[in-house]
C-alpha angles and dihedrals in degrees: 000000000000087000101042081052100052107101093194096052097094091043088057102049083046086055095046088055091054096042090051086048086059097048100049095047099027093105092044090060096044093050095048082049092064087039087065092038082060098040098050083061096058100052079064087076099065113083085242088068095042136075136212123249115253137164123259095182111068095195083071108067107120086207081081095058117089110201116234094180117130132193096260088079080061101058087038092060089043088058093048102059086050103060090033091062084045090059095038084071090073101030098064101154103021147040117277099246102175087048098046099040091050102049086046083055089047098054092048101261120139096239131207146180124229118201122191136163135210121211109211104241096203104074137269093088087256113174125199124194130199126173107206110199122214130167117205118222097197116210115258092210109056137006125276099276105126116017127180123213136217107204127195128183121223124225124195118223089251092055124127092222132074121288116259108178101131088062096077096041088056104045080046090053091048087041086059099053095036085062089055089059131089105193096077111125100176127045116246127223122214111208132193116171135200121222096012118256093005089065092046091049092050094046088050102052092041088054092059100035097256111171096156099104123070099186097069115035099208086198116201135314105213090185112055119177117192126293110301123247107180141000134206117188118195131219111188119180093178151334092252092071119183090183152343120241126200131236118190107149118117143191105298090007091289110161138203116251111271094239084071100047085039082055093047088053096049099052101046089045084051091052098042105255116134107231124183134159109260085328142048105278089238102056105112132002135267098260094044103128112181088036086062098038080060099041083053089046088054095047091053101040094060090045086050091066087057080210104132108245085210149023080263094068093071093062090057089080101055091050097266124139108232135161130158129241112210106178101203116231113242112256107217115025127243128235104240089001104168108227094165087070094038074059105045085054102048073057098064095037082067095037098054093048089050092043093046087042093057091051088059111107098176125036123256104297106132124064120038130321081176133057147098118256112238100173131319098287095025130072149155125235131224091247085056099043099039098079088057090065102026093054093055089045090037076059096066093044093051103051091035070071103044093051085049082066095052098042088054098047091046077063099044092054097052098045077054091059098040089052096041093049085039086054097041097047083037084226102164098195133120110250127192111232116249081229103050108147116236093216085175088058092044092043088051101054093054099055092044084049088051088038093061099040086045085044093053086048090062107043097049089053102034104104085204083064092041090046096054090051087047090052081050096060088242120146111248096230084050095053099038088057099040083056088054091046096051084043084054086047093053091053096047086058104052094081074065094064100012103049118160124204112227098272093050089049095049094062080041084064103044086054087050094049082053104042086053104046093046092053096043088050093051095046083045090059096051104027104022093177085050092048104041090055090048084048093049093041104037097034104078102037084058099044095050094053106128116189100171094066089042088111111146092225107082093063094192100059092044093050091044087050088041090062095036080062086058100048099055094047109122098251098046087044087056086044098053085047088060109052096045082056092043088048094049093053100043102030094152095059132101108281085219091043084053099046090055097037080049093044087058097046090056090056090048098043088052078057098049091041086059097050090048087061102043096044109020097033085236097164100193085094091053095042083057099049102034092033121030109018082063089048091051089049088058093047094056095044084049086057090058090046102146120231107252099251111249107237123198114263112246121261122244110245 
């Protein structure tokens, strides 16, 4: 009669139907979910999905700007280069000083010297110096209140990347007419830098007072201009150009804002320049659609990396618009072939962004921050390119609730049972549910899992620990990836002392589902290209976690799940990385000599990855290691959960 009394019976059984329809379909619709996520990328590849590029500041467009260039900046930056390879001869691992600072005084620049020095983090108590060298034109027609710089970064004879040297001839030949003209509002900075990034980085935190960091001592700049507004670093093979190419990723993934590229492109189409991003403009049409799926994929995986592709990506960070220019040598000569005139546009490609940049009274603040390359004149913005993202992490949300319904009603169930048999044997005790939570256990897990990632963080970046491997005779990659790798032992083993039955695991889980979708969706939001590959690769091995079959008894699924764990652990994954670049470059190699060579380049690009976030603030190296590694850790403890032992009901006196 209890039961023929009990009004919520029905309503329960009713909410039990729907609660097994959920678990039984909750990763199909997840997963669907993701499909969508994907596919919603994809579409991004077809012209209906994509914009043209157009200009939001009107104090921008390059059609207002009337060239005064004449051809004796030409000859001037034909001297130049003459007298600067000449140079070159005697100057084999550094700049020229004497050369380059006389020729700035000469053409009326206040010139300066930046010296900066880099102490080596990894032991030993190795110090690296570097002098940048930068003249100031000041504008005529106000005080130094606002200044742009054009950057260029010197590269030694000796050095492994591609030779530059025309670059500084031709930013010395602009510096000599800009100082003939009246109109400038705004001071330039001509900056040559030494060692690449590392001199841009010096020069910019010494130009805003940034002490912070004891690894690189940025020194003193005696000779400051206004508050800069843009940058354009140039990159010249040669004088003989076939095309300019585009670089726009910054540290973190951080972009320009697209009026400036938009302005770039203008200009060198005006002047008859061909300009394209990574590739010609006209390389393949409009409606190709696998050419611009892969022109999109290129954008993003060089963004992913967060490692600037230029001296221009270090700006980004202190709220300066900044792109390079690399104008690409042409590969086989031309009879007749005009480079006076190759030289006298590169000139006003120069001349028409200063000159468009001086017209600016505000700083960049209309058009996109935030949006995915296509092609020169086509991109997607951020409004277009974010459901693709928000609906795979979405995913995760989504089921980490889901299972919070099915954990609750499993409870619900039980405490049913316990009060019904309670009632029917009138037992009047206090029981303790089988499926009591142990919240302490649960809580535990996730801070040892964030101890360790926070602990491998620390040890690959504390210089005590790097000076004791020094004292030790030990490489610093080697030591820096064997720590890693004792860091990776001591994980493997926690399912051993912090093993969670399946109700336990389950509200493991849900934290996990959380803890990932809120991070995919916040990296998505400040490195899209980042986020959406975590989102493709991490997605469907969360959402296809099933507790409740990780039963120990059948051995081959554990030991194939098992392996499944490995080989999405973050280093395997950037070794598997590796190894696929390493074997579409070099496709006619040896596959063993691949794998080694690969092996190798994991250990140095840890290493890498370890300078780029001590000196240059990237935080990919940190994500991994506070993020992800933890997240992993959970995962592999939620492959040993135990099955809750069946005990025998109790028997009615």
């Amino acid at each position: 009669m209890g039961i023929l009394s009990n009004p919520s019976i029905g309503a329960h059984e009713k909410k039990t139907k729907y609660i097994t329809i959920i678990n039984k379909y909750s990763n199909l619709f997840c997963f669907l979910l993701y499909l969508i996520g994907f596919g919603w990328f994809c579409a991004l590849s077809f012209p209906q999905f994509q914009s043209n590029t157009y200009f939001s500041e009107n104090a921008l467009l390059p059609g207002l700007v009337l060239s005064e260039l004449k051809m004796d900046s030409v000859n001037l930056a034909k001297t130049y280069l003459n007298e600067l390879e000449h140079e070159r001869t005697s100057h084999k691992s550094n700049i020229p000083y004497p050369w380059m600072q006389a020729k700035m005084k000469q053409i009326g620049l206040k010139t300066y010297i930046h010296n900066f020095t880099l102490n080596y983090p990894f032991g030993g108590g190795k110090r690296f110096e570097g002098k940048n060298i930068y003249g100031i034109l000041r504008g005529p027609r106000i005080g130094a209140t606002e200044s742009i710089v054009i950057s260029v970064p010197y590269r030694p004879p000796n050095t492994a990347h591609t030779s530059i040297t025309a670059s500084v001839p031709l930013i010395l030949a602009f510096a000599d007419f800009a100082r003939r003209q009246k109109y400038w509002s705004k001071d330039i900075i001509f900056l040559v830098t030494d060692q690449e990034q590392l001199g841009m980085q010096a020069f910019l935190e010494a130009y805003y007072g940034e002490d912070e960091n004891n690894i690189l001592d940025s020194g003193t700049l005696y000779g400051k201009a206004g508050s800069i507004v843009a940058a354009i670093n140039m990159e010249i093979q040669d004088f003989d150009v076939d095309f300019n190419s585009l670089k726009i990723e910054g540290l973190n993934g951080q972009l320009p804002n697209l009026d400036l590229h938009n302005l770039v492109v203008k200009l060198s189409h005006k002047n008859g320049i061909p300009i394209g991003y990574k590739t010609k403009m006209s390389e393949h049409p409009r409606d190709d659609v696998i050419a611009n799926f892969f022109s999109l994929l290129s954008m993003m995986w060089t963004q992913s990396s967060g490692v600037p592709n230029g001296n221009h990506g270090l700006f980004h960070k202190y709220g300066i618009e900044a792109l390079t220019i690399e104008a690409v040598k042409r590969e086989t000569s031309v009879k007749n072939n005009n480079v006076h005139h190759k030289i006298m546009a590169l000139l006003k490609i120069i001349e028409g962004i200063s000159r468009s940049l001086n017209n600016l009274l505000e700083r960049f603040h209309q058009s996109f921050f935030f949006y995915v390359i296509v092609s020169a004149d086509r991109f997607i913005s951020i409004g277009d390119y974010m459901p693709s993202v928000g609906l795979m992490s979405a995913s995760l949300l989504i089921k980490s609730f889901l299972l919070w319904l099915i954990a609750n009603n499993k409870n619900e169930d039980d405490e049913q049972e316990n009060e019904n048999k309670e009632e029917e044997d009138k037992i009047v005790i206090v029981r303790k549910s089988k499926t009591t939570i142990d919240y302490i256990k649960i809580g535990t897990i996730i801070l040892c899992s964030h101890i360790v990632g926070v602990g491998a963080l620390l040890i690959t970046t504390n210089k005590f620990i790097h000076d004791y491997l020094f004292s030790m005779n030990i490489p610093t990659q080697t030591g820096i990836f064997y720590s890693i790798i004792f860091i990776i032992a001591v994980s493997l083993l926690m399912p051993k002392f912090l093993r969670l039955n399946v109700i336990d695991a389950q509200y493991l889980n849900i934290v996990l589902l959380i803890e990932l979708g809120t991070m995919l969706l916040s990296v998505s939001m400040l490195n899209f290209s980042l986020g959406f590959f975590l989102c493709v690769f991490i997605t469907p091995f969360a959402i296809l976690i099933n507790i409740q079959e990780n039963s120990r008894r059948n051995l081959l699924k554990f030991l194939i799940r098992s392996l499944i764990h490995l080989i999405i652990h973050p280093i395997t994954v950037l070794y598997g990385i590796i190894c696929l670049l390493s074997y579409i470059a070099f496709n006619e190699m040896n596959f063993n000599y691949i794998v080694d060579k690969s092996f190798t380049a994991t250990i140095d690009a840890i290493t890498f990855a370890v300078v780029d976030s001590l000196i240059y603030g990237n935080w990919l190296f940190d994500l991994t290691f506070l993020i992800l590694l933890p997240c992993w850790i959970m995962l592999w403890i939620l492959n040993f959960s135990k099955p809750i032992e069946k005990k025998n009901k109790d028997k009615s006196e």
